[in-house]
C-alpha positions as CSV (number, residue, x, y, z in Angstrom):
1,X,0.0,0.0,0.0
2,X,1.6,3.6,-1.0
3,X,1.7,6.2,1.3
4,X,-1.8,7.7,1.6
5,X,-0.7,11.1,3.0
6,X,1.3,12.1,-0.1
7,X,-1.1,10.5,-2.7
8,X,-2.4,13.5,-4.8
9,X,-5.4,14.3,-2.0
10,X,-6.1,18.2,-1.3
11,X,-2.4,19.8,0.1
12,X,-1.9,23.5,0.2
13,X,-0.9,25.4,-2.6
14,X,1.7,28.4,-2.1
15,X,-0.8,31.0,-2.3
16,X,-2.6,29.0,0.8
17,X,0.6,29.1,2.7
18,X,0.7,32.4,4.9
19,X,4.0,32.2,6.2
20,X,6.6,34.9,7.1
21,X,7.3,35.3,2.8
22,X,4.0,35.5,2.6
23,X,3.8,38.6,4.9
24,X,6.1,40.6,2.5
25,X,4.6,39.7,-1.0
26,X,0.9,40.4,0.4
27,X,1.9,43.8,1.8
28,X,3.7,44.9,-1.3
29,X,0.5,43.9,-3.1
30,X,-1.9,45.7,-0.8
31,X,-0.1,48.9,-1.6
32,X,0.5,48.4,-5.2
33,X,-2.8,46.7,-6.4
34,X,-6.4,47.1,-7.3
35,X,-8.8,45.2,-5.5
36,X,-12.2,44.6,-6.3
37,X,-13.0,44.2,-2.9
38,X,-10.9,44.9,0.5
39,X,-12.5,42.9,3.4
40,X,-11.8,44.5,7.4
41,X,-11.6,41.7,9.7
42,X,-9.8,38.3,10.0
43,X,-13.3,36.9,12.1
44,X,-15.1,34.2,10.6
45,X,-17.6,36.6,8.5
46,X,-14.7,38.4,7.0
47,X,-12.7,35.4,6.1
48,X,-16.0,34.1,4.6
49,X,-16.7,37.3,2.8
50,X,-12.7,36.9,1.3
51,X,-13.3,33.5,0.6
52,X,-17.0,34.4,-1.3
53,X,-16.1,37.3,-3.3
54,X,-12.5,35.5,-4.3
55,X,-14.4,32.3,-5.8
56,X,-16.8,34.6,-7.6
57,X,-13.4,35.5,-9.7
58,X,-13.1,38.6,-7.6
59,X,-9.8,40.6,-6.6
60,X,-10.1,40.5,-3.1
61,X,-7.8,42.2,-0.1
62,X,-8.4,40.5,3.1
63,X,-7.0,42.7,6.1
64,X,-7.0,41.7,10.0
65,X,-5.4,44.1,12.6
66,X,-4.6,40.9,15.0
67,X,-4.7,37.2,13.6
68,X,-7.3,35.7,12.4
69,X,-10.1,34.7,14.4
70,X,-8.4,36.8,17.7
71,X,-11.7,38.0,19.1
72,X,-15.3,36.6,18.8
73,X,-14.5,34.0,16.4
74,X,-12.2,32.0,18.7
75,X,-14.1,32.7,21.7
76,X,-17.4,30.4,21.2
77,X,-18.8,27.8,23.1
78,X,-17.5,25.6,20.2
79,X,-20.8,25.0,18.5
80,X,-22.1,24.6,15.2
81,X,-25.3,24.5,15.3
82,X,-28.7,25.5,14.7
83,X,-29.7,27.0,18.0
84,X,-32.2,25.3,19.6
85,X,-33.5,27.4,21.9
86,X,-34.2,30.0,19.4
87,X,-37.1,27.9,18.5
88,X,-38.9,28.8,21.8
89,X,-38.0,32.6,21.1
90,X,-40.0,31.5,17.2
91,X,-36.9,32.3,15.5
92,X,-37.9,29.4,12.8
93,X,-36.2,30.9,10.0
94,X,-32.8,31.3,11.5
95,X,-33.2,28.0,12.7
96,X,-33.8,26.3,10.0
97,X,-31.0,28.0,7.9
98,X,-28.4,27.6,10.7
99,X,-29.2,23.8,10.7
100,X,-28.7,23.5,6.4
101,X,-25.6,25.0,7.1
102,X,-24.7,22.2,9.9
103,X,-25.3,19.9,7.8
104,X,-23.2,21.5,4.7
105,X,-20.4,21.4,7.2
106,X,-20.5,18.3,8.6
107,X,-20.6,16.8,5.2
108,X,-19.0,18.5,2.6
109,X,-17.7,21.7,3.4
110,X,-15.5,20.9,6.7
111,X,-15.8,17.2,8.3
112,X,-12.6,17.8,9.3
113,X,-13.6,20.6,11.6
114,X,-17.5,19.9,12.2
115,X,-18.4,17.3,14.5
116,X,-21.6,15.1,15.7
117,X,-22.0,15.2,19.5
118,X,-24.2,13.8,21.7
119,X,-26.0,15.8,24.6
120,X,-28.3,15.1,26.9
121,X,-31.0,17.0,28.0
122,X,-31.9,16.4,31.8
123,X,-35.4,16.6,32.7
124,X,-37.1,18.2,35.9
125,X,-40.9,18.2,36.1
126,X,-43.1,15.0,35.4
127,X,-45.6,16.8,33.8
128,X,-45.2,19.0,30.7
129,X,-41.2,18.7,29.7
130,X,-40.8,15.9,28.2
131,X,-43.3,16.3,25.3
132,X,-42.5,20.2,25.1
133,X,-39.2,19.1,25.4
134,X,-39.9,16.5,22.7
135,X,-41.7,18.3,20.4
136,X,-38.6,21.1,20.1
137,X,-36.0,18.7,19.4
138,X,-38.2,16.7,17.1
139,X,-39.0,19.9,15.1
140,X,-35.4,21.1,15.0
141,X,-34.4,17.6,13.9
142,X,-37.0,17.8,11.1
143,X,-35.6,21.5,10.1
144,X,-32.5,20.0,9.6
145,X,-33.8,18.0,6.6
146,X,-31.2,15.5,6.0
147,X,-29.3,14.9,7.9
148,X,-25.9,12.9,9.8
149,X,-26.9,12.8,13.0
150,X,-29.4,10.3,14.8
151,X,-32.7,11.0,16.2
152,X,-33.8,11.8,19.8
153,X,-33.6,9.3,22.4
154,X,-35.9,9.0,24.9
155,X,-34.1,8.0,28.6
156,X,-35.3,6.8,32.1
157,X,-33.2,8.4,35.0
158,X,-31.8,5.2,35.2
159,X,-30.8,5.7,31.4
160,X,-29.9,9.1,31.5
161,X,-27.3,8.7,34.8
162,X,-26.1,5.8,32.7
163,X,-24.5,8.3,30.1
164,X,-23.8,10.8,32.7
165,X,-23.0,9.3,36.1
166,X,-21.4,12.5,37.6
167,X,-25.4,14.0,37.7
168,X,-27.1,13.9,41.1
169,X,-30.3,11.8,40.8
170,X,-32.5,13.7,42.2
171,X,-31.3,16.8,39.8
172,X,-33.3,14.6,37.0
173,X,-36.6,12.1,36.4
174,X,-34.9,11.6,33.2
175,X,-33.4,12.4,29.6
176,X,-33.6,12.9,26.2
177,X,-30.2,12.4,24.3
178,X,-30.1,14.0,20.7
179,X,-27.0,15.2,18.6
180,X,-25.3,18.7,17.4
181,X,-22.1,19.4,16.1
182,X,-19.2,21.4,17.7
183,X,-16.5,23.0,16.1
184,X,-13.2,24.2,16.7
185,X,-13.9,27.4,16.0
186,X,-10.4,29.2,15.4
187,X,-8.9,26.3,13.8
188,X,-12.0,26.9,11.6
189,X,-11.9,30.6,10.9
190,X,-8.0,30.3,10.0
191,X,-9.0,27.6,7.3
192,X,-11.8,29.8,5.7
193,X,-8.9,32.6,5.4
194,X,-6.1,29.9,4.2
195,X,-9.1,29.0,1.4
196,X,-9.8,32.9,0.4
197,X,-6.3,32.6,-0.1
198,X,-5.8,29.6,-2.0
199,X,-8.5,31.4,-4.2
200,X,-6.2,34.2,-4.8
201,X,-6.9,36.5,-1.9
202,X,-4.4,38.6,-0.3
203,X,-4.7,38.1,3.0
204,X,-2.9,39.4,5.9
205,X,-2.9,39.5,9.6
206,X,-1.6,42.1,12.4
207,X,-2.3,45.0,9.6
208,X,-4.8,47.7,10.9
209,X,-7.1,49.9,9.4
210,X,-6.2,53.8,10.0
211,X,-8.8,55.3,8.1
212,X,-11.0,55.1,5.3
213,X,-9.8,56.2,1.9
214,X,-12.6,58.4,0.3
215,X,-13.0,59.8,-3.2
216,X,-16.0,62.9,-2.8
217,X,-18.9,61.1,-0.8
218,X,-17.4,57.7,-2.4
219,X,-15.3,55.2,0.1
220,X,-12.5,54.0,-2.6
221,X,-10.2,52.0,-0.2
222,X,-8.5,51.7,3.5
223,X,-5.4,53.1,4.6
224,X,-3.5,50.4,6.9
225,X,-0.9,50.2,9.6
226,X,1.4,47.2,10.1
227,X,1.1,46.2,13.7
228,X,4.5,45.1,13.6
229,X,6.9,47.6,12.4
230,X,4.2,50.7,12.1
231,X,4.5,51.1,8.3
232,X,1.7,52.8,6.6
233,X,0.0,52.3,3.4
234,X,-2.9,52.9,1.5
235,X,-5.2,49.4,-0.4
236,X,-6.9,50.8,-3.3
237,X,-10.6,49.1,-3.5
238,X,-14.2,49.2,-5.8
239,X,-15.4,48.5,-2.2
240,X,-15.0,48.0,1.3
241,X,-16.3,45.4,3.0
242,X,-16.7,46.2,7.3
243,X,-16.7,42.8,8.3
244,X,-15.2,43.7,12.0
245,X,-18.2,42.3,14.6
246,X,-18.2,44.1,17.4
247,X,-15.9,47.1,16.1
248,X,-18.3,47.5,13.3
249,X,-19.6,50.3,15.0
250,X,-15.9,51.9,14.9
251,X,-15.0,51.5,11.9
252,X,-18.2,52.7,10.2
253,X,-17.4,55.8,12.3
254,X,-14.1,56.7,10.1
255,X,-16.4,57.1,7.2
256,X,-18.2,60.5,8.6
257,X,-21.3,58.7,7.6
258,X,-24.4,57.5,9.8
259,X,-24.3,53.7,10.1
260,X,-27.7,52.2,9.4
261,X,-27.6,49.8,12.3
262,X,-25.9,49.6,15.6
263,X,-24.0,46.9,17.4
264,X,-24.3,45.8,20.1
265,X,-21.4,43.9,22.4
266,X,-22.7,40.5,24.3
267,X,-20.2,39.5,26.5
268,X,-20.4,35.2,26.6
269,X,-18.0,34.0,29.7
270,X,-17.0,30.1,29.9
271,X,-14.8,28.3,32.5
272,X,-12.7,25.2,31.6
273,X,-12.2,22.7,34.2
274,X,-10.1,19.5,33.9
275,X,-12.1,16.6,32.0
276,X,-11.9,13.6,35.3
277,X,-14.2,16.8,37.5
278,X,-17.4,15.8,35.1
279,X,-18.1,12.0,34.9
280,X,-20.2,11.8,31.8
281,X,-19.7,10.0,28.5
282,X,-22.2,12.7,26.3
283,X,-22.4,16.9,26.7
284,X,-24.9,18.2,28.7
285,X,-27.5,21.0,28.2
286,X,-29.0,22.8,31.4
287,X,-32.2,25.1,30.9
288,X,-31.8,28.6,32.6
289,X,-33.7,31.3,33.4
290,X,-33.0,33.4,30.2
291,X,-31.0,30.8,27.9
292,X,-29.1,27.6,28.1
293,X,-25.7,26.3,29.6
294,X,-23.5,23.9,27.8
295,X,-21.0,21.5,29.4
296,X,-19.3,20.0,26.8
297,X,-16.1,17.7,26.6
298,X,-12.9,19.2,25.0
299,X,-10.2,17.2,24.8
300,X,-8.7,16.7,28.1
301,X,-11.2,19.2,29.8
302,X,-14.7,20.4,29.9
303,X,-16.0,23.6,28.1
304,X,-18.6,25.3,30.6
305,X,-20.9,28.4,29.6
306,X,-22.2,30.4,28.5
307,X,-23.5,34.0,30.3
308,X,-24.8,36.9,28.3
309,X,-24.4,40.3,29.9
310,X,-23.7,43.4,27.8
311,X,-20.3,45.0,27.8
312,X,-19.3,48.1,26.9
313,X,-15.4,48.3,28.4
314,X,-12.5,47.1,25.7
315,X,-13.4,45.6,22.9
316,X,-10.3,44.0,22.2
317,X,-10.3,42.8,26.4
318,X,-13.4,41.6,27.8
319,X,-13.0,40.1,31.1
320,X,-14.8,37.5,33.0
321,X,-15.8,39.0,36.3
322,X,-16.2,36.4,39.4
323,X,-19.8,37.2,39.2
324,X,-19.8,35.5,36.1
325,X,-18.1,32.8,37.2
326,X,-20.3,32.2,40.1
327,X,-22.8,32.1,38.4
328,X,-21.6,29.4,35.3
329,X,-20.3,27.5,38.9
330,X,-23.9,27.8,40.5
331,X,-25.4,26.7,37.3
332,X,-24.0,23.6,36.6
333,X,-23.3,22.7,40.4
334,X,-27.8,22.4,40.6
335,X,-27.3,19.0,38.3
336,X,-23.7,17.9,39.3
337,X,-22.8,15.2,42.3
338,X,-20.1,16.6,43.2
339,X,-20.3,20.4,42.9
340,X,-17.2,22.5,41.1
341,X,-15.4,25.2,43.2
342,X,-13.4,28.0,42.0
343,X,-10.2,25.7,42.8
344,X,-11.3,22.9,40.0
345,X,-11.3,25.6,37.4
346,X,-8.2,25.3,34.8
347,X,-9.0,28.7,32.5
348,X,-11.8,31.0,31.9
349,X,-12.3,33.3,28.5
350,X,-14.5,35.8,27.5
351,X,-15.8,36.8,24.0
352,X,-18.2,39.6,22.6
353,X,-21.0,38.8,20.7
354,X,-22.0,41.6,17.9
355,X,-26.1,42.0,18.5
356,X,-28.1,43.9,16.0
357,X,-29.1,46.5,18.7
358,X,-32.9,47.1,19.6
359,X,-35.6,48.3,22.0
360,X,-34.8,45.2,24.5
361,X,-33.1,45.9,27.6
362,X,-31.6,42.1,27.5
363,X,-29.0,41.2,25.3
364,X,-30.4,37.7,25.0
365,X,-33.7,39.0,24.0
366,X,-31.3,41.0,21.0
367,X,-31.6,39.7,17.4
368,X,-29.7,37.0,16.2
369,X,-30.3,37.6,13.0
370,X,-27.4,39.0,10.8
371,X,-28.0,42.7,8.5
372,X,-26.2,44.0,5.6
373,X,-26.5,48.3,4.8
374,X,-24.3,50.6,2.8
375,X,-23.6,53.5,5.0
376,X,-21.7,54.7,2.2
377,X,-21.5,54.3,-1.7
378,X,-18.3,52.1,-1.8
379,X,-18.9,50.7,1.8
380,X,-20.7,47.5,2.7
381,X,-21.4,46.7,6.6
382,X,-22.3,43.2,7.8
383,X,-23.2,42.7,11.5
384,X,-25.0,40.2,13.3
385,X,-25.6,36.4,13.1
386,X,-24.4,33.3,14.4
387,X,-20.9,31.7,13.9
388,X,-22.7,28.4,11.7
389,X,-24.4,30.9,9.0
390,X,-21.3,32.9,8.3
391,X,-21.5,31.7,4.5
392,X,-24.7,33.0,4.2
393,X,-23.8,36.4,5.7
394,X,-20.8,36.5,3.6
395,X,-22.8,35.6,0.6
396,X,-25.1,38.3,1.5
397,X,-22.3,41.2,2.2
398,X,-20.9,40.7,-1.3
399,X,-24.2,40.2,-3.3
400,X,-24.6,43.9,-1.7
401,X,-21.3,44.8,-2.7
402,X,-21.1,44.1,-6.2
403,X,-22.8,47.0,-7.1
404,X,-19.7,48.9,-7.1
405,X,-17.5,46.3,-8.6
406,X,-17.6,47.6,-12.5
407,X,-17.5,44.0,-14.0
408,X,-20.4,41.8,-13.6
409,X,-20.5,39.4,-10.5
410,X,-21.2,36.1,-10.3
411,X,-23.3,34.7,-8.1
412,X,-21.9,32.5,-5.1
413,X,-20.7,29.4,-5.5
414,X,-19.4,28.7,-1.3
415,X,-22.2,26.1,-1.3
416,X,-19.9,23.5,-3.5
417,X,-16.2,25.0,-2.4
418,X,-14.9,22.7,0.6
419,X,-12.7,24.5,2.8
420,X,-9.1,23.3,2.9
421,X,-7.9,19.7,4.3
422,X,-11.7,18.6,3.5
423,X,-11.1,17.0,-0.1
424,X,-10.1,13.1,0.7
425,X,-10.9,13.3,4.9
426,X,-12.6,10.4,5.3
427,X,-10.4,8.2,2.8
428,X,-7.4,8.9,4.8
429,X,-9.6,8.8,8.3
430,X,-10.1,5.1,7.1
431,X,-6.3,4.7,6.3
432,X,-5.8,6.7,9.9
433,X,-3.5,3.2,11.1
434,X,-1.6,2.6,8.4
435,X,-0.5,6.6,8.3
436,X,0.7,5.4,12.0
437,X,2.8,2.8,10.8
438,X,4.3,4.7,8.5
439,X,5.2,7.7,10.8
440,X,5.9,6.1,14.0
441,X,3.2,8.1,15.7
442,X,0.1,6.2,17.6
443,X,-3.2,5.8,15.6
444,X,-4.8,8.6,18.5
445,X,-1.9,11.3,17.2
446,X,-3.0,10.7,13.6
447,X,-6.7,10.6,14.1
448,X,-5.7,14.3,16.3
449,X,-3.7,15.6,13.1
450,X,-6.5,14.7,10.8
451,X,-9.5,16.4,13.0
452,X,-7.1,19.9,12.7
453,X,-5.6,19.3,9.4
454,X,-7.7,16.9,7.2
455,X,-6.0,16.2,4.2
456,X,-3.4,19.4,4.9
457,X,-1.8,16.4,7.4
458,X,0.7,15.5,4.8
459,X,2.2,19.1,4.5
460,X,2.4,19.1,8.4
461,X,4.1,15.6,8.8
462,X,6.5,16.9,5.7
463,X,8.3,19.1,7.9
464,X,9.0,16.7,10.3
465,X,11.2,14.8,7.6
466,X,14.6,14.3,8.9
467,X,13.7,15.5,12.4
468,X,12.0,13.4,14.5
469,X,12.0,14.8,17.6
470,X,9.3,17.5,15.7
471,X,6.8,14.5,16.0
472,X,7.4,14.4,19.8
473,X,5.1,16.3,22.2
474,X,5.5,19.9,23.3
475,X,6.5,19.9,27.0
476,X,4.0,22.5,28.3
477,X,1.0,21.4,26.0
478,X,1.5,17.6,25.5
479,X,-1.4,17.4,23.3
480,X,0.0,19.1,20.5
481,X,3.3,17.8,18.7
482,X,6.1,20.2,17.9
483,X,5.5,20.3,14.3
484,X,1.7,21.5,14.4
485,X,3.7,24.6,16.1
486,X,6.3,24.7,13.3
487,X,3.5,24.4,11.0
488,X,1.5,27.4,12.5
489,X,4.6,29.9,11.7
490,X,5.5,28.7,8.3
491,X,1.9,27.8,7.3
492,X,-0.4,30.0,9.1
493,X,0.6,33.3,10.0
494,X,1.5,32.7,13.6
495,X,3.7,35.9,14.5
């Protein structure tokens, strides 16, 4: 049998390959070239919007003043999903969309990324939940259309503290199991940029937007700082797309134009405690008072959250405050055996969701809907959303945007362009042991390199030729071999 990883599957091109080289060429481009469209933000909108207007046969600029996916985009509770409780809040249509894209995902576009996971649902009251309970997950299942993941299961406390023993037993009367998908969501974002540019994208981290570049009322470009030596220069664009989340509000204000929305910043906290502190073989989905609270497993820990509070501090710093985390703690301690303390928790993070702002007074009660205006002839804003319809904004933002572009636009084609490291997955998932072999890495390092990579793996295990102590752990974050680190400088614009 050959060697699956370097049979001619899906590896990176150059263009795809945003290493220090890289950095140069694109910013020499930015100030030399005209772009059909320059995208603000490195989030997962903006990289989609890159990635959209560049497979339309678009010129496209993509500019991000940290790295990619530095703020909201790597700050999720790690799901792709449709949202079910935005069916009690009769949000049916952004239900219903978010769950086509889950599937699109977790079939075509990323199965490397997008994954089935079981939850259950504990029950409380005798009475009504389990058919209202039911009847929600039924109708979100039936949303989806078709679909990858099974059906609701109906459980017995008996069957319920089967999957999760670390519940208390009288926390529940019982269960219903069903499946979503989680996602890593910067390992995500970073491949919907590396795809934008293996399109032909310029794309480029740590490079700020100044001010906007205006022509009369027109907006006809960006002028950008490099974050790393301060140089200046100007990107020369038919349009500008402000793709920046919670900074949309900024950004719009550099035009000297009215935006036709507001955002509004949700701050989401989650804690991370160490995986044995949770006995439970499935994630688990608490009811609360104005939302839900996922406990799900990552790796060698549990993901815990989320809260939603507005903030309206720095953007680029929200912190968790230990109200917050008393309250995640108080939350999930109502169902657990043995309850958390502050002690058991490993990390915490905090991210900003961007709300279309509104008359309520809650930011849960704020749309989750996404909106696209032109504040300005020349300037495009997209705000809103969730993290699993970001093609669908992005195909929105530049349908709007090709207005200005002076050639005629195609219309998007995202729906049938897989994302990098997607093209021959499941072949060489199959072929996971003999890849093993070959290296000299166990089947569980392969099967990790795969579910970050996909078919990318053989560009990451190429460096390690000649070197194998790059296949060897890192010291300080065992889970992750020295070459995936190598690989993130030369491959993915790590700074």
């Amino acid at each position: 049998m050959t060697d699956p990883i370097h049979a001619p599957t899906e590896l990176g091109s150059p263009a795809s390959v945003l290493g220090p080289q890289h950095r140069e060429v694109a910013w020499e481009r930015l100030g030399t070239e005209q772009f059909d469209v320059v995208v603000i933000g490195g989030g997962v909108v903006g990289s989609g919007c890159a990635l959209d207007a560049a497979t339309r046969g678009l010129k496209v600029a993509l500019v991000e003043a940290r790295d990619f996916a530095s703020g909201t985009s790597s700050r999720s509770s790690k799901m792709f999903h449709g949202g079910l409780r935005y069916l009690e809040q009769l949000e049916f249509g952004l239900v219903r969309e978010a769950l086509y894209e889950r599937e699109l995902s977790l079939t075509t576009l990323a199965p490397h990324l997008v994954k089935p996971m079981p939850f259950l649902f504990p029950l409380t009251n005798r009475v009504w939940e389990r058919p209202y309970v039911a009847a929600g997950i039924f109708l979100y299942d039936r949303m989806g259309g078709a679909k990858s993941v099974p059906a609701q299961k109906h459980l017995t406390r008996a069957g319920a503290l089967r999957l999760s023993p670390g519940l208390k037993r009288s926390a529940l009367i019982g269960g219903i199991r069903y499946y979503d998908t989680v996602v890593d969501d910067a390992r995500h974002t970073m491949t919907v940029a590396r795809t934008a540019a293996h399109y032909g994208a310029v794309v480029r981290s740590s490079t700020q937007v100044v001010a906007l570049l205006r022509e009369g009322d027109r907006v006809t470009g960006v002028r950008v700082r490099d974050s790393e030596d301060g140089a200046i220069t100007e990107v020369r664009g038919h349009v500008v797309v402000n793709a920046t989340g919670v900074w949309t509000d900024e950004i719009q204000a550099l035009s000297k134009q009215r935006g036709r929305f507001q955002v509004r910043a949700s701050k989401g906290v989650h804690v991370v405690v160490p995986r044995d502190r949770i006995v439970s073989d499935v994630a688990i989905i608490l009811r609360t008072e104005k939302s839900v609270m996922f406990v799900i497993p990552w790796g060698s820990h549990w993901i815990i959250g989320t809260t939603d509070t507005d903030w309206n501090l720095d953007l680029a710093h929200p912190a968790a405050t230990k109200a917050d985390i008393d309250y995640i703690l108080q939350t999930v301690n109502t169902v657990l055996a043995i309850p958390l303390s502050h002690a058991d928790i490993d990390g915490v993070y905090a991210g900003l969701r961007p709300l279309l702002a509104g008359e309520s007074e809650e930011t849960s009660k704020l749309s989750r809907e996404h909106a696209v205006a032109v504040p300005a002839p020349g300037l495009v804003a997209i705000a809103g959303g969730k993290y699993t319809t970001y093609r669908v904004m992005a195909a929105d933002a530049i349908d709007a945007a090709a207005q200005f572009v002076p050639a005629r636009v195609a219309p998007s084609i995202t729906e049938k362009v897989s994302l990098l490291g997607a093209d021959g997955y499941f072949a060489l998932v199959n072929q996971a042991e003999h890849v093993a072999a070959l290296q000299g890495l166990h089947p569980y390092r392969v099967r990790h390199l795969l579910d970050r990579y996909g078919s990318l793996i053989g560009d990451v295990l190429g460096l390690a030729a000649g070197n194998a102590d790059l296949l060897s752990p890192i010291k300080e974050a065992p889970g992750y071999l020295k070459v995936e680190a190598l690989y993130a400088v030369t491959a993915e614009g790590a700074l």
